[in-house]
VMD Tcl script that builds the backbone (N, CA, C; Angstrom):
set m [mol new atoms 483]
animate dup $m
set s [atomselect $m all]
$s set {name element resname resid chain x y z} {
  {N N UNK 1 A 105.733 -8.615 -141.879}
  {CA C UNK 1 A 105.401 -9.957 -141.440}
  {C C UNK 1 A 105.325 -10.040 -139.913}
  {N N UNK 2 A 106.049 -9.348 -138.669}
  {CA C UNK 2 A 106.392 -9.017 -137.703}
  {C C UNK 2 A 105.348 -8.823 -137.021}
  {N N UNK 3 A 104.317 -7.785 -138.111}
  {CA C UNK 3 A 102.488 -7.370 -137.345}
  {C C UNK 3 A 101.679 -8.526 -137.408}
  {N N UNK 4 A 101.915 -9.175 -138.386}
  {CA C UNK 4 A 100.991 -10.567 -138.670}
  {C C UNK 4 A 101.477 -11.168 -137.437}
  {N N UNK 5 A 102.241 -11.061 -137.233}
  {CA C UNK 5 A 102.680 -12.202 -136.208}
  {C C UNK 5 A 101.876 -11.733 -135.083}
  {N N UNK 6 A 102.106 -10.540 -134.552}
  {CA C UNK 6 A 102.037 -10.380 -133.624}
  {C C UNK 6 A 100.249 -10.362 -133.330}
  {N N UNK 7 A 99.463 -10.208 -134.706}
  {CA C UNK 7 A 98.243 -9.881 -134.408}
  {C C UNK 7 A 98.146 -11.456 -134.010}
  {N N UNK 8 A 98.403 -12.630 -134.696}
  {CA C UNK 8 A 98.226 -13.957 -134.452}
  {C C UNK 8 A 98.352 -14.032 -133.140}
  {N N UNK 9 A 99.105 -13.861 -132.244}
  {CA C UNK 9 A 99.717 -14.225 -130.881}
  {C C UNK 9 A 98.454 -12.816 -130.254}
  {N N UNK 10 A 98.406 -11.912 -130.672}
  {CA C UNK 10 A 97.326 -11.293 -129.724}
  {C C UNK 10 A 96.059 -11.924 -129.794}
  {N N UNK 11 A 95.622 -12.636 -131.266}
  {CA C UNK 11 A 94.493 -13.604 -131.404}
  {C C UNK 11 A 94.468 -14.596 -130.455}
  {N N UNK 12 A 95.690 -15.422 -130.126}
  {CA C UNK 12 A 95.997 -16.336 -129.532}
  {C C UNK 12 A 95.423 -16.126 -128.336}
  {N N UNK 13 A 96.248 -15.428 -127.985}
  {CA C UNK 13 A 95.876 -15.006 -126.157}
  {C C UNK 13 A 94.151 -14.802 -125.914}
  {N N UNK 14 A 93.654 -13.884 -126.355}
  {CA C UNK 14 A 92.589 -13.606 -126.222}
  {C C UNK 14 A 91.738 -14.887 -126.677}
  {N N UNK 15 A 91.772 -15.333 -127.671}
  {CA C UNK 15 A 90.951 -16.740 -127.768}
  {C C UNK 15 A 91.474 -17.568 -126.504}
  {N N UNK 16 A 92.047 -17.613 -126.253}
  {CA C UNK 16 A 92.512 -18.507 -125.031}
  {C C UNK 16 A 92.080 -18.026 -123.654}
  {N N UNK 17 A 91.685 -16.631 -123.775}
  {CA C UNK 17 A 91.284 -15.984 -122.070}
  {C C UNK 17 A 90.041 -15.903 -122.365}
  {N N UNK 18 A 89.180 -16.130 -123.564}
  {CA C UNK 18 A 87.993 -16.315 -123.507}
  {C C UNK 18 A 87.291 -17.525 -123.133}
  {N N UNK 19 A 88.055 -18.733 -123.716}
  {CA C UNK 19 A 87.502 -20.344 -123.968}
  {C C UNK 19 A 88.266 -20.284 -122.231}
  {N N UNK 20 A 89.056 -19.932 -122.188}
  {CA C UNK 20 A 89.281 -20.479 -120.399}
  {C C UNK 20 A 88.136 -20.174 -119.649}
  {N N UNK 21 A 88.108 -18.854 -119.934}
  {CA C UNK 21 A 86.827 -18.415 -118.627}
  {C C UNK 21 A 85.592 -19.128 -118.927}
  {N N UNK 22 A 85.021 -19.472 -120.134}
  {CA C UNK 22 A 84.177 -19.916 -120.424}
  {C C UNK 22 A 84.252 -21.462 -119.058}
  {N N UNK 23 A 85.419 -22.063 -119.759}
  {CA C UNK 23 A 85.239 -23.627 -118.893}
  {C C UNK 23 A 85.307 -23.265 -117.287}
  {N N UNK 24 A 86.081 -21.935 -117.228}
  {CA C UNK 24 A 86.337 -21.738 -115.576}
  {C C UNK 24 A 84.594 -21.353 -114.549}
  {N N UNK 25 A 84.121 -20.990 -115.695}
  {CA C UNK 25 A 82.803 -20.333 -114.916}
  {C C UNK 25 A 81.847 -21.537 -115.304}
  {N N UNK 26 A 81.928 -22.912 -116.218}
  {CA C UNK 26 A 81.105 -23.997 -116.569}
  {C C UNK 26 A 81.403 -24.821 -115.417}
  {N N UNK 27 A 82.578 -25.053 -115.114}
  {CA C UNK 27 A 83.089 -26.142 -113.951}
  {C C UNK 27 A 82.848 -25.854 -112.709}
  {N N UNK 28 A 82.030 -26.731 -111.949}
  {CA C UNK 28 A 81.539 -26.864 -110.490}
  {C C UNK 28 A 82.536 -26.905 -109.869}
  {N N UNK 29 A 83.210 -28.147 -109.976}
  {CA C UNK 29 A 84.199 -28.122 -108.886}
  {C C UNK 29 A 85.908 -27.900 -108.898}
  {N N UNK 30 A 86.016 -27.459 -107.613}
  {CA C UNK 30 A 86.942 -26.259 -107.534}
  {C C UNK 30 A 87.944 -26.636 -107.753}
  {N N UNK 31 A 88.739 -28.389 -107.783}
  {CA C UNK 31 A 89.462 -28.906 -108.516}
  {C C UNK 31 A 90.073 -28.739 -109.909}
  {N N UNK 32 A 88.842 -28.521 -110.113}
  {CA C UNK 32 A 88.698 -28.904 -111.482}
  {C C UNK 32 A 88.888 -26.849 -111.911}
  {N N UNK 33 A 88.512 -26.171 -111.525}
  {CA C UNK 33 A 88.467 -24.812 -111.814}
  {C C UNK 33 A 89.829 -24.446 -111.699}
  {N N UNK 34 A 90.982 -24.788 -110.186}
  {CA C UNK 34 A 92.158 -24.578 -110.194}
  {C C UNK 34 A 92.573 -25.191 -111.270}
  {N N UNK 35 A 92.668 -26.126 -111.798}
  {CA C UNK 35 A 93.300 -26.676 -113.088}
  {C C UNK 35 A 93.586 -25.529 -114.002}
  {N N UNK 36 A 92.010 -24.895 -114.216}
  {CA C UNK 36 A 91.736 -24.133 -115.492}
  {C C UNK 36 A 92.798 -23.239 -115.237}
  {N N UNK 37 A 92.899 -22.577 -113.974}
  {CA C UNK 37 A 93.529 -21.324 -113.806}
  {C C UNK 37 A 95.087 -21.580 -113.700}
  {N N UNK 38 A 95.619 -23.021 -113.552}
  {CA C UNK 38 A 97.254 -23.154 -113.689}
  {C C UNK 38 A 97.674 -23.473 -115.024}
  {N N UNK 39 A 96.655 -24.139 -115.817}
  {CA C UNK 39 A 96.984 -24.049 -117.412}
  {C C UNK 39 A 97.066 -22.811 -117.772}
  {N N UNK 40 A 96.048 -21.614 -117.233}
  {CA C UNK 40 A 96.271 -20.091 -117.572}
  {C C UNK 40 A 97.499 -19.527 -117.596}
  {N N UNK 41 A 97.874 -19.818 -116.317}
  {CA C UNK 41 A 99.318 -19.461 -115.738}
  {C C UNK 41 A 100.483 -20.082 -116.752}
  {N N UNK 42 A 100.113 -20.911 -116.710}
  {CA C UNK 42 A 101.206 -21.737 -117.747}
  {C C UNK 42 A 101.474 -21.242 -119.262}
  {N N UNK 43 A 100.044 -20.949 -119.992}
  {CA C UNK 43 A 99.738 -20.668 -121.215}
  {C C UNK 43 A 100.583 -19.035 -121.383}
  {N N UNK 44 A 100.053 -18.209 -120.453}
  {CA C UNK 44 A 100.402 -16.869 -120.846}
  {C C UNK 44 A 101.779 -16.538 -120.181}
  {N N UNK 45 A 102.591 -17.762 -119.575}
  {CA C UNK 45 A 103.810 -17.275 -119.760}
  {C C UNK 45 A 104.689 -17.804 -121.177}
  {N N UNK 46 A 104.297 -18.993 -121.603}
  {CA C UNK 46 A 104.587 -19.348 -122.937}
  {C C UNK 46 A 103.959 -18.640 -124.202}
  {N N UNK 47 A 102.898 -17.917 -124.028}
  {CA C UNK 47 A 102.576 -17.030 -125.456}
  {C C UNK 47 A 103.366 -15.700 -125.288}
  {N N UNK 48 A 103.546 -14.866 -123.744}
  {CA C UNK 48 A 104.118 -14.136 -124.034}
  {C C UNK 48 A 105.708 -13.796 -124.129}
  {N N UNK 49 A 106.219 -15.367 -123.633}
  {CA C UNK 49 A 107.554 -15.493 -124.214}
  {C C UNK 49 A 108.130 -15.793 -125.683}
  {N N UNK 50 A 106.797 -15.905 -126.254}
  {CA C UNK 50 A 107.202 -16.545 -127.827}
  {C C UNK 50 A 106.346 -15.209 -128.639}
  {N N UNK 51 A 106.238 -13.972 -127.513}
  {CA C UNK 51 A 105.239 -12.704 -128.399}
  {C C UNK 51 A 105.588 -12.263 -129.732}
  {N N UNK 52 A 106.616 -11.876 -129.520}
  {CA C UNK 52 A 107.879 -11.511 -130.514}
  {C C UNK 52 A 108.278 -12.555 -131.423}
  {N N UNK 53 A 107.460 -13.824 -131.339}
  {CA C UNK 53 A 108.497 -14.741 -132.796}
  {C C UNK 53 A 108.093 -14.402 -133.940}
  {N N UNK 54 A 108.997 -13.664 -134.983}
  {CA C UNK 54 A 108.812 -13.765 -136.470}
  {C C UNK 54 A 107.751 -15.254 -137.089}
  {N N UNK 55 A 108.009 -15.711 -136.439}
  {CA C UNK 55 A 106.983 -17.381 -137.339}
  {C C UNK 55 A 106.059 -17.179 -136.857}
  {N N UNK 56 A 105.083 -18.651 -137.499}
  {CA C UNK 56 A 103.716 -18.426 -136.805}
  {C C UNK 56 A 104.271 -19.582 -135.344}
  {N N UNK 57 A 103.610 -19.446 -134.582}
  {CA C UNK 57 A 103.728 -19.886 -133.055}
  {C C UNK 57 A 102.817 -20.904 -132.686}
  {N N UNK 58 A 103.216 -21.767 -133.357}
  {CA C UNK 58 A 102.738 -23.299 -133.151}
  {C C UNK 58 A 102.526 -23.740 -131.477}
  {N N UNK 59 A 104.048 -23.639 -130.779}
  {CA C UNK 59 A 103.930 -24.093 -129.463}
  {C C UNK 59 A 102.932 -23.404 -128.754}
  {N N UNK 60 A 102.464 -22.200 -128.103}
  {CA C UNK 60 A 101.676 -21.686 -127.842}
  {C C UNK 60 A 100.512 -21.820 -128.194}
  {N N UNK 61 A 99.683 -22.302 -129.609}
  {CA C UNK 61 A 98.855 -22.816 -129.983}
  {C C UNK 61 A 98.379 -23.825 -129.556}
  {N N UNK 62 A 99.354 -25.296 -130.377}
  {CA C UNK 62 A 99.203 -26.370 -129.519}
  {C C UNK 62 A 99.047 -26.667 -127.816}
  {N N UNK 63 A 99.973 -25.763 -127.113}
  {CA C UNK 63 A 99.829 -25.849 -125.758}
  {C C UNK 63 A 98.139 -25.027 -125.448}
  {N N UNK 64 A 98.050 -24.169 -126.170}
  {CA C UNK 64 A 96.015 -24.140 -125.863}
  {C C UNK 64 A 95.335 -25.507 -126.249}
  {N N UNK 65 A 95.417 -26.215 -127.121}
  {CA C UNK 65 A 95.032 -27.308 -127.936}
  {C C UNK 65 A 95.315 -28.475 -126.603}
  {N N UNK 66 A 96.480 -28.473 -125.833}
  {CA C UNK 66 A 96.666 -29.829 -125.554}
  {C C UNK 66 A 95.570 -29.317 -123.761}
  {N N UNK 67 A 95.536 -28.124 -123.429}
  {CA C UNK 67 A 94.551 -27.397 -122.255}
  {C C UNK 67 A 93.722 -27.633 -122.265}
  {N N UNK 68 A 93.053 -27.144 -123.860}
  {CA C UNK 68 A 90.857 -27.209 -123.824}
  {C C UNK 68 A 90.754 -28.874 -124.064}
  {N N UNK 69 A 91.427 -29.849 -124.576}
  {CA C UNK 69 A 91.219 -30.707 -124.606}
  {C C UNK 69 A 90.678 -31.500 -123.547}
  {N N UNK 70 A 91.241 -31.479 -122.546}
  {CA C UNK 70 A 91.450 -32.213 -121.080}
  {C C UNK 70 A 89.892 -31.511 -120.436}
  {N N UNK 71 A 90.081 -29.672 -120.263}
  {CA C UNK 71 A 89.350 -28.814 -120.152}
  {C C UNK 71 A 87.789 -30.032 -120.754}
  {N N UNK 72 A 87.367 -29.926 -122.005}
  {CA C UNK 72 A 86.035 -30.721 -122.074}
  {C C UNK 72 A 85.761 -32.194 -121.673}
  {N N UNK 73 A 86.887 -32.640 -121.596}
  {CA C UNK 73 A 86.380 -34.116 -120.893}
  {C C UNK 73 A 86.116 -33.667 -119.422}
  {N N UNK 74 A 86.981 -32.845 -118.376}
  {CA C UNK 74 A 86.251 -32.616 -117.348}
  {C C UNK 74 A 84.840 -32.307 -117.649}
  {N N UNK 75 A 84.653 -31.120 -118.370}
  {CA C UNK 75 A 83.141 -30.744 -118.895}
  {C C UNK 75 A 82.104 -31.810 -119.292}
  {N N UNK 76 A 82.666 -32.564 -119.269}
  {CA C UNK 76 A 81.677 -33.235 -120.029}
  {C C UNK 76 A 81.308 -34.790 -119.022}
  {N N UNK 77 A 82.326 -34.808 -118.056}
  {CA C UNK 77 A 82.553 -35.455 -116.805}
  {C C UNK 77 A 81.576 -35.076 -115.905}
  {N N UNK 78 A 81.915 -34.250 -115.810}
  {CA C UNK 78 A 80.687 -33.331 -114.892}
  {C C UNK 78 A 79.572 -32.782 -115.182}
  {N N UNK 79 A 79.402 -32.514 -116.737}
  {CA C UNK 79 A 77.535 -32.589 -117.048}
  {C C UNK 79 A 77.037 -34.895 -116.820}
  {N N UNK 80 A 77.899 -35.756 -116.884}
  {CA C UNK 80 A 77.387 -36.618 -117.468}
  {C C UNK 80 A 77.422 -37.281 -115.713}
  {N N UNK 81 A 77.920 -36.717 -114.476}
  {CA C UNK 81 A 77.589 -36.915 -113.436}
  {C C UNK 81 A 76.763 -36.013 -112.702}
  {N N UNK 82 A 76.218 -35.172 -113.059}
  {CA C UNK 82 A 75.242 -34.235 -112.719}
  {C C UNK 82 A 73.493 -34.812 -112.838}
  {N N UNK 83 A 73.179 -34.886 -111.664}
  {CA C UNK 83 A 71.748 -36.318 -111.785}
  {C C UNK 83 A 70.529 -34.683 -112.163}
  {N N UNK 84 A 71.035 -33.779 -111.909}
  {CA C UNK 84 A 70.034 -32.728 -113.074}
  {C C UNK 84 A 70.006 -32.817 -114.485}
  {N N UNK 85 A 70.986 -33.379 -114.926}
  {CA C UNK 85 A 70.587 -33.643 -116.357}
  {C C UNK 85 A 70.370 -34.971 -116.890}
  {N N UNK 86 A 69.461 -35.031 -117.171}
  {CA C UNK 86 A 69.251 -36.262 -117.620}
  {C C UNK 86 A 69.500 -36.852 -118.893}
  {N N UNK 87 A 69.429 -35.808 -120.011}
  {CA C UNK 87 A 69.810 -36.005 -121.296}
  {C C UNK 87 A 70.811 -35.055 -121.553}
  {N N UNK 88 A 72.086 -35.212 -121.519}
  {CA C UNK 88 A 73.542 -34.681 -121.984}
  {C C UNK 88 A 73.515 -33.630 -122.819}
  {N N UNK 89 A 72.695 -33.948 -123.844}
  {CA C UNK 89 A 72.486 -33.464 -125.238}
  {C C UNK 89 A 71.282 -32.744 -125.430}
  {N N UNK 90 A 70.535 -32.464 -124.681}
  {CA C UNK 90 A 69.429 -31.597 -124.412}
  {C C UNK 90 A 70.423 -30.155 -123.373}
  {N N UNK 91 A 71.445 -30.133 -123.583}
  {CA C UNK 91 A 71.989 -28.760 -122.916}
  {C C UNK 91 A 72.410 -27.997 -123.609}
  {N N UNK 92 A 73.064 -26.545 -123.783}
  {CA C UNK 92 A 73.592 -25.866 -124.999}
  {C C UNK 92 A 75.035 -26.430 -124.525}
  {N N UNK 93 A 74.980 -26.200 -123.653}
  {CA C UNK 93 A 76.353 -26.475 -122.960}
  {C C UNK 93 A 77.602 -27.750 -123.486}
  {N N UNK 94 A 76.570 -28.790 -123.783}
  {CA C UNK 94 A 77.134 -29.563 -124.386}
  {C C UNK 94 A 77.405 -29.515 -125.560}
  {N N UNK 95 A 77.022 -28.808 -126.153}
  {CA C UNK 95 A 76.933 -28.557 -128.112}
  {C C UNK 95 A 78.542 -27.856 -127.803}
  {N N UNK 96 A 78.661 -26.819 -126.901}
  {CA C UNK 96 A 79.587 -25.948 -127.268}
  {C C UNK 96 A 81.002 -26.817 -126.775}
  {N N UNK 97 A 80.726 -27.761 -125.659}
  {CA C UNK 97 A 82.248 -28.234 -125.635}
  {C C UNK 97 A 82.204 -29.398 -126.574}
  {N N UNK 98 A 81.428 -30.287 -127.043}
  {CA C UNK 98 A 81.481 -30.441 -128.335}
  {C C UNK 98 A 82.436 -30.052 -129.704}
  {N N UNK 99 A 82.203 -29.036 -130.112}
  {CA C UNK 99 A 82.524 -28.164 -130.803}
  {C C UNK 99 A 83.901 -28.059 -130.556}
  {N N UNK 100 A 84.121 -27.610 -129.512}
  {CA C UNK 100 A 85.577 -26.891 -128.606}
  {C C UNK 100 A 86.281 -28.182 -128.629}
  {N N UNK 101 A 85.975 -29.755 -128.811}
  {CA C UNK 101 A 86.803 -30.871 -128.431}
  {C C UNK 101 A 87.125 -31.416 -129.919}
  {N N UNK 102 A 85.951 -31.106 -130.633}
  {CA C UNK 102 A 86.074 -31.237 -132.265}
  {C C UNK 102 A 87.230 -30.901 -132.714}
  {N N UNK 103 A 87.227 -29.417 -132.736}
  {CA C UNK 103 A 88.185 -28.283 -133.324}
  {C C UNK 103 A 89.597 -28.545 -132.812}
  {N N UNK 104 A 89.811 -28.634 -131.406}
  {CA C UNK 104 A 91.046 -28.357 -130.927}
  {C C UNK 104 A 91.956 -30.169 -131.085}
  {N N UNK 105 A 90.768 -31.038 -131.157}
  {CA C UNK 105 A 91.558 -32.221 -131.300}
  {C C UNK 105 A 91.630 -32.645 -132.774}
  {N N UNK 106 A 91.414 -31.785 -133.868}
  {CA C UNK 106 A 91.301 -32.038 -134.922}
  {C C UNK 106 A 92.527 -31.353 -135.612}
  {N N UNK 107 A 92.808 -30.242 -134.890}
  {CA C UNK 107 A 94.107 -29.237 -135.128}
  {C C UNK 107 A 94.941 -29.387 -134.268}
  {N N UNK 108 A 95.213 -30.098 -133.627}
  {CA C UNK 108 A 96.389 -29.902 -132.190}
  {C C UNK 108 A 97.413 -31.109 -133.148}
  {N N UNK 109 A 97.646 -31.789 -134.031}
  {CA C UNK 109 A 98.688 -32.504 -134.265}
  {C C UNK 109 A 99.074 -31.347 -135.659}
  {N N UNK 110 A 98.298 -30.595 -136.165}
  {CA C UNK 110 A 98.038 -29.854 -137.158}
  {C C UNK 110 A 99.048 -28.526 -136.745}
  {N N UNK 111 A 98.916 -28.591 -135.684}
  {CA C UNK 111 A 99.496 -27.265 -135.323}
  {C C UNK 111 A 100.925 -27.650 -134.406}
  {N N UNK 112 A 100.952 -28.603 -134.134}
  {CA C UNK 112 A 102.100 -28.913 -133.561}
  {C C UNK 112 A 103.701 -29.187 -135.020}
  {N N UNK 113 A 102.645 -29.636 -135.932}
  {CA C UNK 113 A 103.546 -29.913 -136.847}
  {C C UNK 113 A 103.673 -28.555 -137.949}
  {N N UNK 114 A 103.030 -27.354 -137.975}
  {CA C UNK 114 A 103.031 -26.440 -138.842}
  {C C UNK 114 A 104.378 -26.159 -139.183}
  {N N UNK 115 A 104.931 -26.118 -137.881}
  {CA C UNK 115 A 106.581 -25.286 -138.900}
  {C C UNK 115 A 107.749 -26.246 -139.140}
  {N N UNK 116 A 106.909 -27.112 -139.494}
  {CA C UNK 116 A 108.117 -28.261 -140.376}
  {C C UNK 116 A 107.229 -28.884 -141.862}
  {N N UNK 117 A 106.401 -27.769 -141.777}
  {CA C UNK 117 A 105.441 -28.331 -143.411}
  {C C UNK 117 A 105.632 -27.037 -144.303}
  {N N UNK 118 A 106.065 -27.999 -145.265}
  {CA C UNK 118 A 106.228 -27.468 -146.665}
  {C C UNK 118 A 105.064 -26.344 -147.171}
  {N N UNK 119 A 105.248 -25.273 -148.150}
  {CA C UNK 119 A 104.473 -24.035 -148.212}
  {C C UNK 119 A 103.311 -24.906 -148.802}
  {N N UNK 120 A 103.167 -26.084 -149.914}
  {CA C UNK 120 A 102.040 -26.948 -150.081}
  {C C UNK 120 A 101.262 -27.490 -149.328}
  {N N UNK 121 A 102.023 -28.097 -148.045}
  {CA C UNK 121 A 101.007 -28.755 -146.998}
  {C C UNK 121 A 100.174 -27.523 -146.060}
  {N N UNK 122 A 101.153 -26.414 -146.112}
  {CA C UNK 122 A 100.403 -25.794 -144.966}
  {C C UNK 122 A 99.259 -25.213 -146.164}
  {N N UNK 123 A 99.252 -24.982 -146.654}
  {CA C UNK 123 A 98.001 -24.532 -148.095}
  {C C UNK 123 A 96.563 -25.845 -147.571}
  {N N UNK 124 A 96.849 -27.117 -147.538}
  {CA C UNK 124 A 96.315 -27.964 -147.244}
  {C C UNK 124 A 95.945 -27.765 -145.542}
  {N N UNK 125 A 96.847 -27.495 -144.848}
  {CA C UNK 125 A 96.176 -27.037 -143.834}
  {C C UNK 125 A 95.923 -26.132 -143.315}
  {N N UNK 126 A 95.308 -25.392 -143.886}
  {CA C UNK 126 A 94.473 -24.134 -143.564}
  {C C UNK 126 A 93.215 -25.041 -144.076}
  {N N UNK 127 A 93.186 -25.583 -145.224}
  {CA C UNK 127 A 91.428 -26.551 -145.668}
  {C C UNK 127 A 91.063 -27.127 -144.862}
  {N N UNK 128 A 91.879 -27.622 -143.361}
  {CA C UNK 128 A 91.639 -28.746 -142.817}
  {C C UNK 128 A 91.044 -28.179 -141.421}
  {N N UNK 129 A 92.131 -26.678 -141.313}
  {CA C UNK 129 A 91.582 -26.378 -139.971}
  {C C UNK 129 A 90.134 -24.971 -140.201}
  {N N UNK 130 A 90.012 -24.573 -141.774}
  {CA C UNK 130 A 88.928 -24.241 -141.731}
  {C C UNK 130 A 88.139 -24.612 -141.755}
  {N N UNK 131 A 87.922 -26.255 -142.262}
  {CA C UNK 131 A 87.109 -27.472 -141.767}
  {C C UNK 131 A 86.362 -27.081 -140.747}
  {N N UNK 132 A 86.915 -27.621 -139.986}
  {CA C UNK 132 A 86.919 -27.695 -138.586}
  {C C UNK 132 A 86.244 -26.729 -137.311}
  {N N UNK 133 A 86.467 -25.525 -138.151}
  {CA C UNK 133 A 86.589 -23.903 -137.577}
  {C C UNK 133 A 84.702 -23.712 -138.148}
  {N N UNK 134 A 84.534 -24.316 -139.133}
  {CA C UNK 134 A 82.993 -24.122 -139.738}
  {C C UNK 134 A 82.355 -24.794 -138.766}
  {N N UNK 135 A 82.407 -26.377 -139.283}
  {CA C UNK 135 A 82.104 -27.158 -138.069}
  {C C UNK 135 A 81.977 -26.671 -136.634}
  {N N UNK 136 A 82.937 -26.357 -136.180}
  {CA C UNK 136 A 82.790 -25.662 -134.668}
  {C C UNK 136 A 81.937 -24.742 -134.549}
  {N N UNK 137 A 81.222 -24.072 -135.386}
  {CA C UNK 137 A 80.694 -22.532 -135.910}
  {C C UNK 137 A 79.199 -23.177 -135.899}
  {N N UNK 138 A 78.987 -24.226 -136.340}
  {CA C UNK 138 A 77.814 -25.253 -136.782}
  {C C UNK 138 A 77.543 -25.428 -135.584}
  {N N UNK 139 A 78.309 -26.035 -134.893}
  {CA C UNK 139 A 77.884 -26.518 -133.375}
  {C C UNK 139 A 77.695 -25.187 -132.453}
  {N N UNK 140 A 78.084 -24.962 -132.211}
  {CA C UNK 140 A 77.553 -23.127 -131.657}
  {C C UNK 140 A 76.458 -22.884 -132.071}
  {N N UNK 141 A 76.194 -22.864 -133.324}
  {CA C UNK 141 A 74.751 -22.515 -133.594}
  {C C UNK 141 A 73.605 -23.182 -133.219}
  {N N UNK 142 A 73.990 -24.253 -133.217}
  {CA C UNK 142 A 73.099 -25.596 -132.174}
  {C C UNK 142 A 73.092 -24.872 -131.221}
  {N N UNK 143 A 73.964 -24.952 -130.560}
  {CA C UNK 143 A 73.631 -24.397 -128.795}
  {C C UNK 143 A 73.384 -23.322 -128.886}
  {N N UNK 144 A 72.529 -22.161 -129.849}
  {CA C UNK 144 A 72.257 -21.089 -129.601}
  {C C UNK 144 A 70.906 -21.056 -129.915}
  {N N UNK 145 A 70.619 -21.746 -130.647}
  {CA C UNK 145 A 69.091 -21.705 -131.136}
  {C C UNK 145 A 68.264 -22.819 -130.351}
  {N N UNK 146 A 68.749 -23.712 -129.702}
  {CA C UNK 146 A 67.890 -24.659 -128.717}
  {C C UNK 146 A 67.409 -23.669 -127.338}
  {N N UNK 147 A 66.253 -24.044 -127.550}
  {CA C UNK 147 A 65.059 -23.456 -126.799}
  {C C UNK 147 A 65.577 -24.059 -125.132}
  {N N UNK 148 A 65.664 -22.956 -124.329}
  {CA C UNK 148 A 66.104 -23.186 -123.311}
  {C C UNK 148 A 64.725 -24.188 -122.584}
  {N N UNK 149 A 65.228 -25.246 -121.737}
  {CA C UNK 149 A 64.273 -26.256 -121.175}
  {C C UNK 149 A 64.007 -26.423 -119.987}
  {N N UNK 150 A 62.889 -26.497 -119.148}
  {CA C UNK 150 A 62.767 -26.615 -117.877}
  {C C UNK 150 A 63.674 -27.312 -116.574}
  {N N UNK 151 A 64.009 -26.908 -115.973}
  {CA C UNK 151 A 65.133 -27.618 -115.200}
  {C C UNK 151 A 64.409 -29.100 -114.671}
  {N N UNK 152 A 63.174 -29.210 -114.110}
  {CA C UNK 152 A 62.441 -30.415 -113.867}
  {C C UNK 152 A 61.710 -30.841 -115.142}
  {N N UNK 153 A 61.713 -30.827 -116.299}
  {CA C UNK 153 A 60.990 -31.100 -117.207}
  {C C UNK 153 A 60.883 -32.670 -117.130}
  {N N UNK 154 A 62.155 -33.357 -116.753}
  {CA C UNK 154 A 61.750 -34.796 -116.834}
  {C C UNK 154 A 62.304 -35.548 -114.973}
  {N N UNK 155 A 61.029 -35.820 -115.336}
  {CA C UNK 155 A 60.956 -36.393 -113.847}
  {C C UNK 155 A 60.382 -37.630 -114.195}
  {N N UNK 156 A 60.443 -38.568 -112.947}
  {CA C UNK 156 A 60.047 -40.006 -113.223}
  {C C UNK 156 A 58.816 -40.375 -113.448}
  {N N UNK 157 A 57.801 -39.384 -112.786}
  {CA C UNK 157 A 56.648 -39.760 -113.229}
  {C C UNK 157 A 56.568 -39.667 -114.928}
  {N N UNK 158 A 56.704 -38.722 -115.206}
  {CA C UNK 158 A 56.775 -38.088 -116.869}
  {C C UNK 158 A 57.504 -39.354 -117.912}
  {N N UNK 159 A 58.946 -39.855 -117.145}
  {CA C UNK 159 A 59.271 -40.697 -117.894}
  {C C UNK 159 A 58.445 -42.308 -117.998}
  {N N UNK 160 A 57.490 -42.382 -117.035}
  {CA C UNK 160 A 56.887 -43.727 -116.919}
  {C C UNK 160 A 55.724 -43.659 -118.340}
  {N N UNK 161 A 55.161 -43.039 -118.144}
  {CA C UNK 161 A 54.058 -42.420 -119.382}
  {C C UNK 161 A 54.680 -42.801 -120.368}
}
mol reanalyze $m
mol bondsrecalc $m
mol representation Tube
mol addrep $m
């Protein structure tokens, strides 16, 4: 049970040094980028103090969960003040923190509460967070198959027409 664990918490980490860099290299400003990198700091001293727990490792989870959360509203702050885009939702970019705000705010009370639920509920939640995990999978695929779009495609003349 000890390897399970531990592969979980190596899952952990690495999903977490991926979706960071992702938002760290999406975010303009440098405010907003130090953030990314002190939640880092924060995160991987709490996953690798809890490396070794026999259970599954809720806190470390949730504490990614309560990070990317915040993480896409900046994202999404800053595509929706960015006067280059004009339509939000014409970006891939947006599909994917989308997705990333779906998932993690759909499981972050899910995962905070795992190790005080009964072997029935957590059966139930695994349905809830593979939900979720599809869904997120759905939205990715959006932002992978949209046809990349001209950076001036809409300009004012274009929109008067």
């Amino acid at each position: 049970m000890l390897k399970l664990q531990i592969i979980f918490a190596y899952f952990n980490i690495v999903q977490f040094t991926l979706f960071s860099l992702f938002f760290y290299f999406s975010l303009k400003s440098k405010t907003f980028k130090y953030i990314t990198v002190v939640g880092a700091v924060v995160f991987y001293v709490v996953a690798i103090r809890n490396f070794t727990n026999t259970r599954f490792d809720s806190f470390s989870v949730s504490l990614a969960s309560i990070f990317f959360i915040p993480y896409c509203i900046l994202s999404l702050y800053e595509q929706i003040r960015d006067p280059n885009i004009m339509f939000v939702y014409n970006t891939k970019k947006f599909w994917i923190i989308i997705a990333f705000l779906l998932y993690f705010s759909a499981t972050l009370f899910l995962d905070i509460n795992y190790s005080t639920l009964s072997t029935e509920q957590r059966s139930n939640y695994w349905f809830i967070n593979n939900f979720f995990e599809i869904l997120k999978n759905i939205l990715f695929c959006v932002a992978f198959i949209m046809k990349e779009r001209p950076k001036n495609q809409y300009t004012l003349e274009t929109l008067d027409n």
